[in-house]
Phi, psi and omega in degrees: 000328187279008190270336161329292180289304164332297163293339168268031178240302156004287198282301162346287204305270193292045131278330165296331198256327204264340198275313205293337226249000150324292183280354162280332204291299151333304175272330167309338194266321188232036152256124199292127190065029189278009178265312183299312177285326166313299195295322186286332144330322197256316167328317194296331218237048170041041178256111178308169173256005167281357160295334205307307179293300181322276195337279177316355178272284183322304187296304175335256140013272188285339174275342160311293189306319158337283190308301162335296163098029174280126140062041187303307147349239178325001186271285162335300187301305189297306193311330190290330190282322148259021136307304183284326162291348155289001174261337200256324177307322178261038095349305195297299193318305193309314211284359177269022154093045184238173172244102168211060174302316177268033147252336159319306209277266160001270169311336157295293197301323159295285185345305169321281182312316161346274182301348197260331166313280200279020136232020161218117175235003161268116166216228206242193112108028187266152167278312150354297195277321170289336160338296179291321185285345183270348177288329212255000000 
């Protein structure tokens, strides 16, 4: 059961990132300027909009390998590290009077499931894991 629980703490975790970033993607494509409106959006929240392509990449990217169970490890990590700087960005914001206080909270606690990924990545149903029995 537990090779199980494995993949779906995985799949869970990188759903956040892969729906999201599915659905910005979504909206960049059939909103007239809808990159120009992305980018003013990551201004708003004091981020340049030259992140805009990274932010999509990192999510893209890293919620495939997530899902997968590629490189979990390093999967884990890079999605943690930007979690964790979107926790700190609307930090910053909440604490300049926006309430975006449970999003701090939010982004914390994925950073956490992250971190608690990439340092047990072995789970079940992973391209990691067919890797290693093919090895052996």
């Amino acid at each position: 059961m537990k090779i199980f629980f494995g993949l779906i703490a995985r799949v869970l975790m990188a759903s956040i990132f892969l729906i999201g970033v599915l659905l910005l993607l979504n909206n960049l494509l059939t909103t007239p300027n809808g990159y120009g409106i992305y980018q003013d959006m990551l201004g708003a929240r004091g981020v340049p909009g030259i992140f805009a392509p990274i932010s999509i990449v990192v999510q893209l990217i890293g919620g495939i390998a997530l899902i997968l169970g590629y490189k979990t490890k390093v999967s884990a990590y890079v999605l943690s590290i930007y979690a964790l700087v979107w926790a700190l960005i609307y930090l910053l914001n909440s604490l300049a009077g926006q309430p975006l206080l449970l999003q701090v909270l939010q982004y914390l606690a994925i950073s956490g499931g992250l971190l608690h990924l990439a340092t047990n990545p072995n789970t079940g149903f992973s391209l990691d894991s067919i890797c290693a029995q093919k090895k052996k």
